[in-house]
C-alpha positions in Angstrom: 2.2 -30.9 -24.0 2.7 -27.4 -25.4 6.5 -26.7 -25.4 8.5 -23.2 -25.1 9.1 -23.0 -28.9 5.1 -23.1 -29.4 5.0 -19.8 -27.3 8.3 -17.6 -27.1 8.4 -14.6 -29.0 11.3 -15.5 -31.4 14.5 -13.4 -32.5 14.3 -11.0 -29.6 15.4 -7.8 -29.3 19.0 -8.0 -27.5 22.2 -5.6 -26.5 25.7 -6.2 -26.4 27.3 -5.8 -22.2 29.3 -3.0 -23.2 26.6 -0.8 -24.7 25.0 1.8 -22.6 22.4 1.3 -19.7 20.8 4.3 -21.0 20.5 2.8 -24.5 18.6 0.3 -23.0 16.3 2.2 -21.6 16.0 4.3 -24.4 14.6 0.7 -26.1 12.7 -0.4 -23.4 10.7 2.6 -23.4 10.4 2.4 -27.1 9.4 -0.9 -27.9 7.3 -1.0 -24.2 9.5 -4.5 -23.1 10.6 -4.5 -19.5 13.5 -7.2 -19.9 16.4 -7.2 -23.1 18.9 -10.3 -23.5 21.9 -9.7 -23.3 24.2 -11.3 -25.5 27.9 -11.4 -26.6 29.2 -11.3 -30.1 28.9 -15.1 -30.7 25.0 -14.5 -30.0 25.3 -16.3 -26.9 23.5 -15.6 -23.7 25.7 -13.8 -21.2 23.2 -11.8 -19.1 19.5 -10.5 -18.8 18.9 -6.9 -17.6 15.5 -5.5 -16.4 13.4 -2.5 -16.1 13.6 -2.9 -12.4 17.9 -2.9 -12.8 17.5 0.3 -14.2 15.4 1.5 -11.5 17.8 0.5 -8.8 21.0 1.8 -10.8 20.3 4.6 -12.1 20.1 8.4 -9.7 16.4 9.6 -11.2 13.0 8.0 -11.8 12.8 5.4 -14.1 9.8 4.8 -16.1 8.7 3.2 -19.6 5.9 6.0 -20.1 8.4 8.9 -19.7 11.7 9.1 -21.6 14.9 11.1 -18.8 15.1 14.4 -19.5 18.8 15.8 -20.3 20.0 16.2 -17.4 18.9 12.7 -16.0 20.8 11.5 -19.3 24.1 13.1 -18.5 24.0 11.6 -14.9 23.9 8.2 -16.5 26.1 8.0 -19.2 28.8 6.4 -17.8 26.6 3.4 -16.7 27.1 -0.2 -19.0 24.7 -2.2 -19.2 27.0 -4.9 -17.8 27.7 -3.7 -14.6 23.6 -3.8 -14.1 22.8 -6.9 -15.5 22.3 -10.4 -14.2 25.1 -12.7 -14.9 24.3 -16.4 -15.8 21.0 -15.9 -16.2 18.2 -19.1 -15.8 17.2 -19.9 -19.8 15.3 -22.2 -21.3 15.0 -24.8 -24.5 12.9 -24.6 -27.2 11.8 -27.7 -26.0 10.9 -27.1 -22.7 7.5 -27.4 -21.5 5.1 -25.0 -20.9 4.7 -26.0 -17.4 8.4 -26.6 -17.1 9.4 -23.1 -17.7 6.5 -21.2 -15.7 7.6 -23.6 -12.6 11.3 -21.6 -13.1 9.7 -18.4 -13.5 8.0 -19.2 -10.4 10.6 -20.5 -8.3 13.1 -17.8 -9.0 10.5 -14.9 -9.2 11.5 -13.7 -12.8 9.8 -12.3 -15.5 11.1 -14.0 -18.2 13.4 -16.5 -19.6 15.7 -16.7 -22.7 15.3 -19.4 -25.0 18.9 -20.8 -25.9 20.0 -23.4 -28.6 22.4 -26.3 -27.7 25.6 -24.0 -27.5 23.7 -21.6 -25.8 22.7 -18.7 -28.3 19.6 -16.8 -27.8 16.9 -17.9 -30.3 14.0 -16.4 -28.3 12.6 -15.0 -25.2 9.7 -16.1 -23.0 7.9 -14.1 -20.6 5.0 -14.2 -17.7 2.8 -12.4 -20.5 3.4 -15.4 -22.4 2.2 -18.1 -19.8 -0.6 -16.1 -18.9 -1.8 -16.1 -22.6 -1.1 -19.6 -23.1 -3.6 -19.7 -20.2 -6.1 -17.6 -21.3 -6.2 -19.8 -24.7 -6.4 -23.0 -23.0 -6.3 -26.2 -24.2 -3.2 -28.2 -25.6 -2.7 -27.1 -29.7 0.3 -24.9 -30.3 -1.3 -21.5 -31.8 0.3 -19.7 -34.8 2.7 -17.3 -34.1 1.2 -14.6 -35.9 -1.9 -14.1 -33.6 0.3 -13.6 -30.1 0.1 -9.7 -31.1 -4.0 -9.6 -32.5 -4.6 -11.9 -29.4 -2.8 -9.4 -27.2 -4.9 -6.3 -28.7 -7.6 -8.0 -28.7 -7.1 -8.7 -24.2 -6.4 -5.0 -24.2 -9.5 -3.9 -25.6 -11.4 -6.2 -23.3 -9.8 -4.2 -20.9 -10.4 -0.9 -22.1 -14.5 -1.7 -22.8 -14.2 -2.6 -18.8 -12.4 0.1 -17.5 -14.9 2.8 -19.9 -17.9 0.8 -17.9 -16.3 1.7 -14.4 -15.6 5.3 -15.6 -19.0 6.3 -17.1 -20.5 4.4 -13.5 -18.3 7.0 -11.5 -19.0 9.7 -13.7 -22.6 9.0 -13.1 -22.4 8.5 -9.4 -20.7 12.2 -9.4 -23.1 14.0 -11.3 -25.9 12.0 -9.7 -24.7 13.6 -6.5 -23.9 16.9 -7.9 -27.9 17.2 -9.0 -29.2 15.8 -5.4 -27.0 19.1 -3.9 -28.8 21.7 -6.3 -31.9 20.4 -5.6 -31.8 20.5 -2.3 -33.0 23.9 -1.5 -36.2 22.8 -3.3 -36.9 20.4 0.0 -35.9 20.2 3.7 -32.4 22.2 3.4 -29.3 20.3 4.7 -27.5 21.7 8.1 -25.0 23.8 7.5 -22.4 20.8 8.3 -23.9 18.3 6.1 -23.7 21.2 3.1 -20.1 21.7 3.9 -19.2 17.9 3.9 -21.3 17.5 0.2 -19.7 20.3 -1.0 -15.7 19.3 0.2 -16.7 15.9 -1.4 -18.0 17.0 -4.9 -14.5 19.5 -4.5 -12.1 16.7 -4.5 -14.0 14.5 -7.1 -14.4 16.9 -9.6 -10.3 17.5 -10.7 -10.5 13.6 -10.5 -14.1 13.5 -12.8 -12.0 15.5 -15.2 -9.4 13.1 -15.4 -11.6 10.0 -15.5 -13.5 12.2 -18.9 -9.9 12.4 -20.5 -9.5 9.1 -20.1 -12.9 8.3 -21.2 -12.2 9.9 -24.7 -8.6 8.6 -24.9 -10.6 5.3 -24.9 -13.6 5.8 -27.2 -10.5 7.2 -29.3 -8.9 3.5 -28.8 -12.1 1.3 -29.3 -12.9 3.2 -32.3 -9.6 2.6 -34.0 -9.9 -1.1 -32.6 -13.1 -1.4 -34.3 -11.7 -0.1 -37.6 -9.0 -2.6 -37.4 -6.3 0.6 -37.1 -5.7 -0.4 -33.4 -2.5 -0.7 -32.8 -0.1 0.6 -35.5 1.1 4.1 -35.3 -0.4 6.0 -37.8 2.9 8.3 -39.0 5.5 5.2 -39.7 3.0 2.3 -39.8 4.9 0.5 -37.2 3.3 -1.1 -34.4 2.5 0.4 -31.0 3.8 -1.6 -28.0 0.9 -2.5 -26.0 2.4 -1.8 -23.0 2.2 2.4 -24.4 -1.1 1.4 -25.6 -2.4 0.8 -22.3 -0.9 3.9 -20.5 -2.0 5.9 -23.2 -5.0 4.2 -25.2 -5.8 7.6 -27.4 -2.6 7.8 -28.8 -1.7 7.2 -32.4 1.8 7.5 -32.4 4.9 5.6 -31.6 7.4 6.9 -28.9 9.5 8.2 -31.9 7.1 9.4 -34.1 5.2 11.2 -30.8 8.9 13.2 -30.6 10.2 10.9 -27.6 13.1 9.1 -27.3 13.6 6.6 -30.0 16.2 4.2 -29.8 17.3 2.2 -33.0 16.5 -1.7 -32.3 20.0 -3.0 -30.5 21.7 -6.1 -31.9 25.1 -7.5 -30.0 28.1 -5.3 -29.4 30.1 -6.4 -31.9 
């Protein structure tokens, strides 16, 4: 039976209760993770806060594509991230079963679980994303740890190939429709009615068909790097890419700091 410690991404990214809320955002959105461990100074689990605590505390928008804007920033200073957190949060062992620990995040609808030692500090985290993969790989060996993050690029660019099928068939379907209205003064012209409803059609799908060809690109742009193995790892530090921002925006290069966003420096506990 695969166990937790077989699966968990270990040594986690954490904050300390007293730091900011905003700080966490700020490394949310840069490493693309939607849940940090909180922890106090002894390393011990205290707390969990979410992407979806920010959402609810703070007065603006909150999203891990787009960094707040100054003013948004100011109106959240004085937020911590442990007034927003959840206390006592449900962990897990490193020696708790696969099945064990996606029956807890089932049961108390979470997205993830900290992994605790005996006197309780945080050795690892344990998500939905990771049950999902463990199911996807199948079967009952423990996997490496190294190939979580190729296995996870690898999913993404399954994706990607998908979605750039479903694309090129709409872009087709709207230029397939664009050529049956210009030749149809050639034959039996349409009534006057039918010509308006083609024509308010092909206006409302064609901002859209110019969205779906950026996309497109921002794709090819993807697989091609994918295929030359640079997928993945911003091309300015050399650091990797969450996939998380590789999925919202597949063409890019860059890392949120290195694109000019916010960049937070990776949080450790408050000491």
């Amino acid at each position: 039976m695969r166990r937790v410690a077989e699966l968990m991404t270990e040594d986690p990214l954490r904050i300390g209760p007293g730091a900011s809320a905003l700080a966490a955002l700020d490394l949310m959105i840069d490493r693309g993770v939607r849940h940090l461990p909180v922890v106090d100074r002894h390393q011990r689990v205290c707390g969990i806060v979410s992407i979806d605590d920010l959402r609810a505390a703070f007065p603006f928008p909150v999203s891990l594509r787009v960094p707040p804007g100054i003013a948004e920033r100011d109106a959240a200073l004085d937020c911590a991230v442990g007034e927003v957190m959840t206390h006592g949060p449900v962990t897990a062992a490193p020696e708790t079963t696969l099945a064990d620990a996606a029956a807890l995040l089932a049961r108390f609808r979470i997205g993830c679980l900290p992994v605790v030692d005996a006197q309780g500090a945080l050795v690892g985290i344990f998500s939905e994303t990771d049950a999902l993969r463990a199911l996807v790989t199948g079967g009952g060996e423990p996997r490496e740890k190294a190939p979580g993050r190729m296995l996870d690029l690898e999913l993404l660019a399954a994706e990607l190939r998908a979605e750039r099928a479903r694309i090129a068939a709409q872009l087709d379907r709207l230029q397939a429709a664009e050529r049956d209205l210009a030749s149809s003064t050639g034959g039996a012209p349409p009534g006057r009615a039918e010509r308006a409803a083609q024509l308010s059609e092909l206006s409302v799908e064609e901002p859209l068909a110019a969205l779906a060809s950026q996309r497109l690109e921002a794709i090819d742009h993807a697989l091609a790097r994918a295929a030359s193995g640079r997928f993945g790892h911003c091309e300015k530090c050399g650091h990797e890419i969450p996939v998380a921002r590789l999925r919202a925006l597949p063409g890019t290069a860059l890392c949120v700091g290195c694109s000019g966003g916010a960049a937070a420096r990776p949080l450790r506990a408050a000491r």
